[in-house]
KOLDREN-280920 format. One record per residue (C-alpha): z, x, y. Coordinates in steps of 0.2 Angstrom, whole numbers, padded with zeros to 4 digits, always signed. Example, Ala and Ser with C-alpha at 12.3 -4.5 7.8 and 13.67 -1.06 7.14 Angstrom:
2
+0039+0062-0022
+0036+0068-0005
//
This chain:
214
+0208+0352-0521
+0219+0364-0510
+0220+0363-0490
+0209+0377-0489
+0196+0369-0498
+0197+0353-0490
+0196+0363-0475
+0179+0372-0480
+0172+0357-0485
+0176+0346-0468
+0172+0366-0458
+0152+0364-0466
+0150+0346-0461
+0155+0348-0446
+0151+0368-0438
+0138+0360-0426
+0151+0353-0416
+0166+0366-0419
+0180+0356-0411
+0198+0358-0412
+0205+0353-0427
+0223+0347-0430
+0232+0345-0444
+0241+0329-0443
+0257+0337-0452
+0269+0321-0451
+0269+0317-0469
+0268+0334-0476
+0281+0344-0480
+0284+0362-0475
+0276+0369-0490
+0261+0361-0484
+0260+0365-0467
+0260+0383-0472
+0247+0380-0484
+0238+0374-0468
+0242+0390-0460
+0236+0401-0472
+0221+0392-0474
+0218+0396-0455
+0223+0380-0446
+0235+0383-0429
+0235+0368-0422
+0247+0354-0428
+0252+0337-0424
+0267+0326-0426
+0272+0310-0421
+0291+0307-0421
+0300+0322-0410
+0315+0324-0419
+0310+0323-0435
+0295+0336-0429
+0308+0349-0420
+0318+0350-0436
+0301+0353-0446
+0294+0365-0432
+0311+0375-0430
+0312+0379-0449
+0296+0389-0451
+0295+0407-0448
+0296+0417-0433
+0275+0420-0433
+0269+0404-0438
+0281+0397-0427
+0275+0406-0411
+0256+0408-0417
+0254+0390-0419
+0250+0374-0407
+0258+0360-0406
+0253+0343-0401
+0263+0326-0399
+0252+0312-0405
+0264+0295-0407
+0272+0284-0394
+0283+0293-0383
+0299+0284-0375
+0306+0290-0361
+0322+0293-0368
+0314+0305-0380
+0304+0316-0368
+0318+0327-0367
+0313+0331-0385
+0295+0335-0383
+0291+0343-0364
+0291+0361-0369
+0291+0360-0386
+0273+0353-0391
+0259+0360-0381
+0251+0344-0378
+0256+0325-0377
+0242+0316-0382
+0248+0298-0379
+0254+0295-0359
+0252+0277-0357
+0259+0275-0339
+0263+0282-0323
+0282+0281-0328
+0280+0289-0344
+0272+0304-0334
+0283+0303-0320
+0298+0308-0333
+0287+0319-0342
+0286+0330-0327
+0303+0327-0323
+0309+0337-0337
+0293+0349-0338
+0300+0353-0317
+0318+0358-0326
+0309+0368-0337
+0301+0379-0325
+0283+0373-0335
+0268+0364-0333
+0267+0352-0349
+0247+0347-0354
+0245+0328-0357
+0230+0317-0360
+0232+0300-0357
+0230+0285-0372
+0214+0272-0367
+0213+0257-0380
+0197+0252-0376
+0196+0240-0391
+0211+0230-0381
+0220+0230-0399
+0238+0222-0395
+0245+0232-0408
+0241+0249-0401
+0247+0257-0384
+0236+0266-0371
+0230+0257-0355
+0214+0250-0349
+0198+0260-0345
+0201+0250-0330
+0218+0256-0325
+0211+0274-0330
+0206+0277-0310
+0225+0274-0303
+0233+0282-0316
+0222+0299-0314
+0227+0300-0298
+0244+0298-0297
+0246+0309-0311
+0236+0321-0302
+0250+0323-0288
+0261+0327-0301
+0266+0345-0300
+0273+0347-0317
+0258+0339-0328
+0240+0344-0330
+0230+0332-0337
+0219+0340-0350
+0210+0326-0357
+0207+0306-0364
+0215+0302-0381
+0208+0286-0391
+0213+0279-0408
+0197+0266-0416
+0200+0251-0423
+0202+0251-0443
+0184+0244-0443
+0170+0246-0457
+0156+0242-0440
+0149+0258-0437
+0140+0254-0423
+0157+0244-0414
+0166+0264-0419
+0154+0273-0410
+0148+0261-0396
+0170+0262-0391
+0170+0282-0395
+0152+0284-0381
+0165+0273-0368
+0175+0289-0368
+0167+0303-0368
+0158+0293-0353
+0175+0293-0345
+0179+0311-0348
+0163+0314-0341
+0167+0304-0326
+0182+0309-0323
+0175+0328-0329
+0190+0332-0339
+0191+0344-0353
+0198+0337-0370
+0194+0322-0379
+0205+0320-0392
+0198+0303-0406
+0192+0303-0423
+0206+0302-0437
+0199+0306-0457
+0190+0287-0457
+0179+0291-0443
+0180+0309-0437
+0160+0311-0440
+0158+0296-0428
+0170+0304-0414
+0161+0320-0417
+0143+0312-0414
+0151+0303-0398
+0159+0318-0389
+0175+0322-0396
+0184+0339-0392
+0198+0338-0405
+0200+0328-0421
+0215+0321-0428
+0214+0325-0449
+0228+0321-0461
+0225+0313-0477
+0206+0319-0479
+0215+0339-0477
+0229+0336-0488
+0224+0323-0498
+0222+0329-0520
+0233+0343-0518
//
């Protein structure tokens, strides 16, 4: 199947709940990001910077500027430089230094960067993002920051076949957005986007299930 129709066929499934989908592109070559293009997608994600800006930098003038662009791995410090400015949205700030030097260089800039910050609310050791109990003190001392705009919660589930554990963790954060009445909720990857979709979420994260048997 091409992009396109992989794309129809998720669209159908899913049109009661139109979020914003993104292409996770990080695997994909160029070829296939335009495939994504043309079968209507804009908004992109990638999850190592430079490898991303050398991607990004070699499409073509339109689908270059008519495109969005979103950051969705762990982000060091020494490699904000990189990515404030150059992706529309971070999706993975993990703590008040990391957003401090984001809005460092987004202050530079001359630009207001949009983040969302990482909860792990399954407390998986091998994944970043903070507490849903830290989540209070972060928002606001990221809300003093004149640089940032917080536009939402990111969340990656565990790799779990309990459907009820996915979506009881999903319902914690959209209760948090709600609670903390902000705008995007970024969760749900091609394994469980349905899940996410039932539980809130604003914007999905698909790569394999769009690219996949092309």
């Amino acid at each position: 199947m091409t992009v396109a129709e992989n794309l129809e066929k998720i669209s159908k499934g899913i049109s009661e709940y139109n979020p914003r989908i993104i292409a996770v592109t990080k695997y994909c070559t160029k070829e296939k990001m335009i495939e994504a293009y043309e079968a209507g997608l804009r908004d992109f994600a990638e999850n190592k910077a430079q490898d991303a800006l050398k991607k990004i930098n070699n499409l073509d003038d339109t689908m270059k500027v008519q495109s969005v662009y979103h950051f969705i791995g762990h982000l060091q410090t020494n490699k904000v430089k990189y990515v404030v400015g150059n992706f529309e949205y971070i999706h993975s700030v993990d703590s008040l230094k990391l957003a401090q030097c984001i809005n460092d260089e987004a202050l530079k800039k001359g630009i207001v960067q949009k983040i969302l910050i990482q909860v792990n609310n399954a407390f998986e050791k091998q994944k970043f993002g903070i507490a849903p109990s830290q989540l209070k003190n972060l928002i606001e001392e990221v809300s003093l920051l004149k640089s940032v705009e917080l536009a939402g919660l990111m969340n990656i589930a565990p790799l779990s076949d309990d459907r009820s554990e996915i979506s009881r963790l999903f319902s914690q954060m959209n209760a948090l957005k709600e609670e903390y009445k902000l705008k995007e909720l970024s969760m749900g990857m091609s394994r469980d986007y349905k899940i996410a979709l039932e539980n809130g979420a604003t914007m999905i994260r698909l790569g394999r299930i769009l690219f996949e048997n092309n």
